[in-house]
KEKE-3310 file (N, C-alpha, C; in steps of 0.2 Angstrom, whole numbers, plus 5000, padded with zeros to 4 digits):
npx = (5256:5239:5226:5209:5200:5189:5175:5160:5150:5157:5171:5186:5201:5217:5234:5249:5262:5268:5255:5257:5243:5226:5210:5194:5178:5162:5148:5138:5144:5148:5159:5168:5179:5197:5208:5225:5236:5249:5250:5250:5262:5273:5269:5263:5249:5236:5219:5203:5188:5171:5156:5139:5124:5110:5094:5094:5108:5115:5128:5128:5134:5153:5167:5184:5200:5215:5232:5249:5261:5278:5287:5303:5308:5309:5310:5301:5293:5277:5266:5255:5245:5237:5232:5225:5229:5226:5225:5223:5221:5238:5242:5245:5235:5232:5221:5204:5190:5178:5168:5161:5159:5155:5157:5162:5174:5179:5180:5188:5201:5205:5212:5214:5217:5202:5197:5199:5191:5179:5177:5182:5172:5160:5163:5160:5146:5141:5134:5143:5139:5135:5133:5145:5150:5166:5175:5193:5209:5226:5240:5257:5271:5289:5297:5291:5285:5275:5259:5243:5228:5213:5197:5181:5165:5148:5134:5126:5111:5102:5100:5098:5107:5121:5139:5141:5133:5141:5152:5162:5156:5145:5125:5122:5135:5137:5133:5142:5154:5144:5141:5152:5157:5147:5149:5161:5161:5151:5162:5171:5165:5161:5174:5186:5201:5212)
npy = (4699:4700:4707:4711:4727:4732:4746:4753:4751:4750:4740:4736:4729:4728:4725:4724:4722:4719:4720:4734:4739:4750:4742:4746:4740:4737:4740:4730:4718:4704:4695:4683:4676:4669:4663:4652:4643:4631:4633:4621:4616:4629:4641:4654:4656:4668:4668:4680:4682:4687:4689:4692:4684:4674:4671:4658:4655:4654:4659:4677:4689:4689:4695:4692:4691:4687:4686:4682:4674:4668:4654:4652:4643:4640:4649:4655:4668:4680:4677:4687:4690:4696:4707:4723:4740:4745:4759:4761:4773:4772:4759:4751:4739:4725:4720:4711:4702:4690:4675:4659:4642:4635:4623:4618:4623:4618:4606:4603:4610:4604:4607:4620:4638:4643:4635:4632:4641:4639:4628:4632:4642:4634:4625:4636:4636:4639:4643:4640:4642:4636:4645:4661:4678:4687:4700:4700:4708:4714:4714:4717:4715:4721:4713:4703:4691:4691:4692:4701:4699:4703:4696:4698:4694:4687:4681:4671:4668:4675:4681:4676:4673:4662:4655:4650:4657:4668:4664:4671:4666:4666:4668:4679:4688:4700:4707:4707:4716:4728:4722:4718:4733:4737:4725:4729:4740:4739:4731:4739:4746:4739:4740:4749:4757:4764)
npz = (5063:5065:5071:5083:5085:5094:5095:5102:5088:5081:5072:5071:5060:5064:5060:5065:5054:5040:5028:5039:5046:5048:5049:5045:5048:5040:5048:5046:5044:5052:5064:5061:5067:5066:5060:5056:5049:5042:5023:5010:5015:5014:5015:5025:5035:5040:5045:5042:5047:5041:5039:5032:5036:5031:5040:5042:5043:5033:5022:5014:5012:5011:5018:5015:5025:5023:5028:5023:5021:5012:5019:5028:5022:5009:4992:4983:4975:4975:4962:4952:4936:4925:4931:4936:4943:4962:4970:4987:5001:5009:5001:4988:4980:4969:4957:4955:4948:4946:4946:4952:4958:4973:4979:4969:4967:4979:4978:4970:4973:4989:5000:5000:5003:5003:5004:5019:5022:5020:5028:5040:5043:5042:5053:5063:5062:5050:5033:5017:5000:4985:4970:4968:4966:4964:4972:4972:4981:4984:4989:4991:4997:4995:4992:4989:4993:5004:5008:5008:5006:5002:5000:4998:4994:4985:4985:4973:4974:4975:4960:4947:4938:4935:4936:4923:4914:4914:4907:4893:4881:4887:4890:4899:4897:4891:4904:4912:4912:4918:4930:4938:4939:4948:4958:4964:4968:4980:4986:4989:4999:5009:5019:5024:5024:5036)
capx = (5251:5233:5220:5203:5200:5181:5174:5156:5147:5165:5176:5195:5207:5224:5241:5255:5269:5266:5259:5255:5237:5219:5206:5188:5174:5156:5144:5135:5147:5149:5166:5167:5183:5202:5211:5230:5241:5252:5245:5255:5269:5274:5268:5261:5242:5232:5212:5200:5181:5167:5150:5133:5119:5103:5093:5097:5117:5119:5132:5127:5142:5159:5174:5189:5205:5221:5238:5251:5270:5283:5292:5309:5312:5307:5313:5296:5288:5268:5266:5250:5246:5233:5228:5226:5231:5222:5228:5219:5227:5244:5243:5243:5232:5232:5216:5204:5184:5178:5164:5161:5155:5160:5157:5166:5181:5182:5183:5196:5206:5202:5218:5217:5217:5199:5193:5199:5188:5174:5179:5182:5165:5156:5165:5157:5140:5137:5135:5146:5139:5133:5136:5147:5153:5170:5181:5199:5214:5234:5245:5264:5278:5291:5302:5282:5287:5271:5255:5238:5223:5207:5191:5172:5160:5141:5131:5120:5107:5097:5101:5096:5115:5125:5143:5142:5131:5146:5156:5164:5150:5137:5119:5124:5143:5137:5132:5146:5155:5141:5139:5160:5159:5142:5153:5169:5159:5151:5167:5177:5161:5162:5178:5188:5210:5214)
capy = (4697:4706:4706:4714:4729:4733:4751:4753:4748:4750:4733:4739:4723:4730:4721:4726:4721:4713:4728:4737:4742:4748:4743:4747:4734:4739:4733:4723:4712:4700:4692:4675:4673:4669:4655:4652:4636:4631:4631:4618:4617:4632:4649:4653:4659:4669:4674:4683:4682:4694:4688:4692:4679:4676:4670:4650:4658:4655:4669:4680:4691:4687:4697:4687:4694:4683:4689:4676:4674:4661:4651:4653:4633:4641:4655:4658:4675:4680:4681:4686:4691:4699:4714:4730:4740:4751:4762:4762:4775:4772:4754:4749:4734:4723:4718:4707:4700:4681:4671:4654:4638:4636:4616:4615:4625:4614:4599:4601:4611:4604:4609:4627:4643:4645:4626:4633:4645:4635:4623:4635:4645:4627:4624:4640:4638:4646:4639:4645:4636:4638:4652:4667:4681:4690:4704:4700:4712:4709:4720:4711:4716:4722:4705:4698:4686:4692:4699:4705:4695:4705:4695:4701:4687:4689:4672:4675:4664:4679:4684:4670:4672:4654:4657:4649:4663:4675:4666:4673:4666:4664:4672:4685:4688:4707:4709:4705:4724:4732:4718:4719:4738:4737:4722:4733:4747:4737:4728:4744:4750:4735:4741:4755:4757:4771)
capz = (5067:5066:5078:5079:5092:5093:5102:5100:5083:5075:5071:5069:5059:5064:5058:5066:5050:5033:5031:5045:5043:5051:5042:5048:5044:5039:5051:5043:5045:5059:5064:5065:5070:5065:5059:5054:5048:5036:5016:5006:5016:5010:5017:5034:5034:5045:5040:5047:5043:5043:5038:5032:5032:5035:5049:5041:5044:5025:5023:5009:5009:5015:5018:5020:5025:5022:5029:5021:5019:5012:5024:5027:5021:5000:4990:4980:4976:4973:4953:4948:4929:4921:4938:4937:4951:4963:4978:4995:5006:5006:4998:4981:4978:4963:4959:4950:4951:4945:4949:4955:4962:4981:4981:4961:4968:4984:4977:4967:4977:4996:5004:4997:5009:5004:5006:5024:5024:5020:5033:5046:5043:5045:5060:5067:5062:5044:5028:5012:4998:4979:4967:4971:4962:4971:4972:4975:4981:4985:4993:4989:5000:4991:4989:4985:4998:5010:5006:5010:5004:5003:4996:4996:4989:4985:4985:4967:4974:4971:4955:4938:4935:4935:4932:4916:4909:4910:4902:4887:4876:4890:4887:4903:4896:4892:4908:4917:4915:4923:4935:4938:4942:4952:4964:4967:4974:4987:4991:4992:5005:5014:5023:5024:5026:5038)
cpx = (5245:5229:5214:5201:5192:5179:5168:5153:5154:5167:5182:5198:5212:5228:5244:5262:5264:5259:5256:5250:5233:5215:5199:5183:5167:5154:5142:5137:5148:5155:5166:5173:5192:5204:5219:5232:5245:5249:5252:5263:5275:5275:5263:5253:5237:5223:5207:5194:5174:5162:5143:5128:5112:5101:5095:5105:5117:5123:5128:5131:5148:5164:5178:5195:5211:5230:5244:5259:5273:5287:5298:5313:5312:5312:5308:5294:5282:5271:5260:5252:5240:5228:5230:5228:5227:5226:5223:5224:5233:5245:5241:5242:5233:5225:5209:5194:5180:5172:5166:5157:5160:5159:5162:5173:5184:5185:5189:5200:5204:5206:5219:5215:5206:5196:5194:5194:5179:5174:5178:5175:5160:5155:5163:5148:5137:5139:5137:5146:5135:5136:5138:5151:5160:5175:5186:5205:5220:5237:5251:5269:5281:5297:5296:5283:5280:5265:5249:5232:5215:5201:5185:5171:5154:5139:5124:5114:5099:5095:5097:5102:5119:5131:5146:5139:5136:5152:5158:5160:5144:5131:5122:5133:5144:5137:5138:5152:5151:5141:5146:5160:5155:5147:5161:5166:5153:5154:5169:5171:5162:5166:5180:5195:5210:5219)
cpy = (4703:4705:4712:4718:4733:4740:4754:4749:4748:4742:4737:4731:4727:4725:4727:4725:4720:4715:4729:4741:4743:4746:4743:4743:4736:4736:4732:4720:4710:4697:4688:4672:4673:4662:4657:4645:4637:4631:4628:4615:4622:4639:4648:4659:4661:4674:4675:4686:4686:4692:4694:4689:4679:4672:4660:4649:4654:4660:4671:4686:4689:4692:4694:4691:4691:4688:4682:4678:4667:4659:4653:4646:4634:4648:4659:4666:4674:4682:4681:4692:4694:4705:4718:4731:4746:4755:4765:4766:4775:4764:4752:4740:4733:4720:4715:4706:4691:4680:4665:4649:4636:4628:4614:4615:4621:4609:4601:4605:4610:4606:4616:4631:4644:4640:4627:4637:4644:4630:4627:4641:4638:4625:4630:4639:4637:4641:4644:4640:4639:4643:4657:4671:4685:4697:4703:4707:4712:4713:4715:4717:4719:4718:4701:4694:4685:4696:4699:4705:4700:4702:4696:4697:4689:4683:4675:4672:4671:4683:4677:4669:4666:4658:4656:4653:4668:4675:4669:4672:4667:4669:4679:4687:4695:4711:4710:4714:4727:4728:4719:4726:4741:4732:4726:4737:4745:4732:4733:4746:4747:4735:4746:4756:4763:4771)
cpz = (5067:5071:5077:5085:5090:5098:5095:5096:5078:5078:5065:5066:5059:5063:5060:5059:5045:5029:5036:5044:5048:5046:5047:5044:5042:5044:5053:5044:5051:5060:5066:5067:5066:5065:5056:5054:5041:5028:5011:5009:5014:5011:5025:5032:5040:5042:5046:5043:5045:5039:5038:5030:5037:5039:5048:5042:5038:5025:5015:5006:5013:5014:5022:5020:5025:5022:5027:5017:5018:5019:5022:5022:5012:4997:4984:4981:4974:4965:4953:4942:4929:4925:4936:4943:4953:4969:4981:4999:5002:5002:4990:4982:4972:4964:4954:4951:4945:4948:4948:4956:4967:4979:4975:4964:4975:4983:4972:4970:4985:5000:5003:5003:5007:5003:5015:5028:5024:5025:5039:5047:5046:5051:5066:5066:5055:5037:5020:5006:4991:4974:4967:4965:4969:4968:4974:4976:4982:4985:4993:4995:4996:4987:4987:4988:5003:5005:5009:5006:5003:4996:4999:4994:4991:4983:4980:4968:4972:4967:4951:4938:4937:4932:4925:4911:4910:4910:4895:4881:4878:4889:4893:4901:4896:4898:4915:4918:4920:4931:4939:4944:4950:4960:4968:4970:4979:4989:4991:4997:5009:5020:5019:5025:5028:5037)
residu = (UNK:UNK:UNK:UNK:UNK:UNK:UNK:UNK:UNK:UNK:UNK:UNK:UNK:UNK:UNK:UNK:UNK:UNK:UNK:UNK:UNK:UNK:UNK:UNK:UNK:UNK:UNK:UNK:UNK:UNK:UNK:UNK:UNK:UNK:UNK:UNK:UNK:UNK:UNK:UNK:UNK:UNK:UNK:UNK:UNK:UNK:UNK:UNK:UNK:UNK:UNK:UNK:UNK:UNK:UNK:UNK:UNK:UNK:UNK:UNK:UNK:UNK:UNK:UNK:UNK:UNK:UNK:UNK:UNK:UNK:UNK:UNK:UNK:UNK:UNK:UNK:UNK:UNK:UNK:UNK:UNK:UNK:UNK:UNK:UNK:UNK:UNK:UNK:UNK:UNK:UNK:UNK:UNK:UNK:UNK:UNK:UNK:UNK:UNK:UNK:UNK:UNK:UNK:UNK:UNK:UNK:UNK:UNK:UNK:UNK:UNK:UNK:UNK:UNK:UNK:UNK:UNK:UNK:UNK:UNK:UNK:UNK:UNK:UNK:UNK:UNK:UNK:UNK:UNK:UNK:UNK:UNK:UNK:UNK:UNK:UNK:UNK:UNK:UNK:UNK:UNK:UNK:UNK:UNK:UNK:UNK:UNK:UNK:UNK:UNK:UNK:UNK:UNK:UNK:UNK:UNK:UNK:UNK:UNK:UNK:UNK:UNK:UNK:UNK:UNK:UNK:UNK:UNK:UNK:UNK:UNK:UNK:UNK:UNK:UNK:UNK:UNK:UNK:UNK:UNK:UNK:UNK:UNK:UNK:UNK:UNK:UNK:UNK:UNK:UNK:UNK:UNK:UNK:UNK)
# end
């Protein structure tokens, strides 16, 4: 279970288990709240949203924070492939960066943990919508049964960049290193792991 203890301009997300973490929010961001249900029938999901958008509440960055365990009714573990790994503090992240289309990845996954997230931003207000680039992060338990979700997104509406210029042929494909290393260091500033 996490929850969100606020004193002054600080914003604290502490989790008690799965892990047991503080993390301190930049803030820039604003919280829009918490959400939890089942994904898939499957695993058990609890997220928690941290916004910055503009005066239209377009978001323009997002940090989302996903705490997410198998059910006892499966016997799955998390696989991911192709991450590096980073250590925050005492946690080793595993970790990755991609772009997007928020409307492309909805529809075809609409039941997904982040078709929830687009759903439950809606539901408050704020609009999460067009082109994004993102940093992901993944902290595994050590059965890999539970982990520790941390995504940052930047909406490129004010860049030229479509994610299909950095593909692997696309005309921005070179850019996409410096563009990569430039996104990880305003997601690692974004928040903070005491």
């Amino acid at each position: 279970m996490a929850f969100i203890q606020r004193t002054g301009q600080t914003t604290i997300l502490r989790s008690e288990k799965l892990p047991a973490v503080a993390i301190r929010i930049d803030p820039a961001f604003k919280y829009v709240g918490a959400t939890s249900f089942i994904l898939y029938d499957l695993a058990h999901v609890e997220q928690h949203h941290f916004v910055v958008a503009d005066k239209e509440r377009h978001i323009e960055r997002l940090l989302w924070f996903q705490f997410e365990g198998y059910l006892e009714n499966n016997e799955r573990t998390y696989r991911y492939s192709g991450m590096q790994t980073m250590r925050l503090k005492d946690l080793t992240f595993l970790h990755d960066a991609d772009v997007l289309n928020i409307e492309k990845d909805y529809a075809e996954r609409p039941t997904s943990d982040s078709a929830h997230v687009v759903d439950y931003l809606k539901q408050n207000g704020y609009t999460l919508t067009g082109d994004t680039m993102f940093k992901r992060l993944v902290w595994l338990d050590s059965e890999r049964r539970n982990e520790l979700m941390i995504i940052y997104s930047e909406d490129l509406r004010s860049t030229s960049i479509r994610p299909s210029d950095l593909a692997k042929e696309g005309p921005a494909a070179v850019e996409w290193e410096g563009m990569f290393r430039a996104l990880q260091e305003r997601a690692l500033s974004s928040f903070e792991i005491l």
